[in-house]
N, C-alpha and C positions, 0 to 999 in steps of 0.2 A: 079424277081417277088417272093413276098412272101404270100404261105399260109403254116397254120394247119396240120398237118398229125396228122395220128395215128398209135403208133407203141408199142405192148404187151413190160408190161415190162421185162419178162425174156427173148424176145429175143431183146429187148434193151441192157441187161446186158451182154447177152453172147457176140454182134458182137459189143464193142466198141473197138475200134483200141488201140495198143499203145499210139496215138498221141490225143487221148481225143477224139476224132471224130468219128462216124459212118456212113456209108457211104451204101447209099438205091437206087434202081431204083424209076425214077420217075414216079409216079402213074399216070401224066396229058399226059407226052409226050413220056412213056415205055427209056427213054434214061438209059444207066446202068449208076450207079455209078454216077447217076451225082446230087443225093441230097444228101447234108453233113448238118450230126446233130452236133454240137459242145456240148460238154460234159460240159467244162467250160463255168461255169454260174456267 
């Protein structure tokens, strides 16, 4: 399933990974780690 989030840019900047990715708890179902933002657009 896919919705919107919202996420401050400077702490978008500081927690993206190595691998392009940022990696968030999910705000609908608390699960950690389990929403990946992709950096490459």
């Amino acid at each position: 399933m896919k919705y919107p989030i919202m996420v401050d840019y400077y702490e978008y900047r500081r927690e993206i990974l190595s691998d392009g990715t940022m990696k968030r708890n999910c705000l609908k179902c608390n699960a950690e780690n389990s929403t990946v933002i992709s950096t490459n657009l």
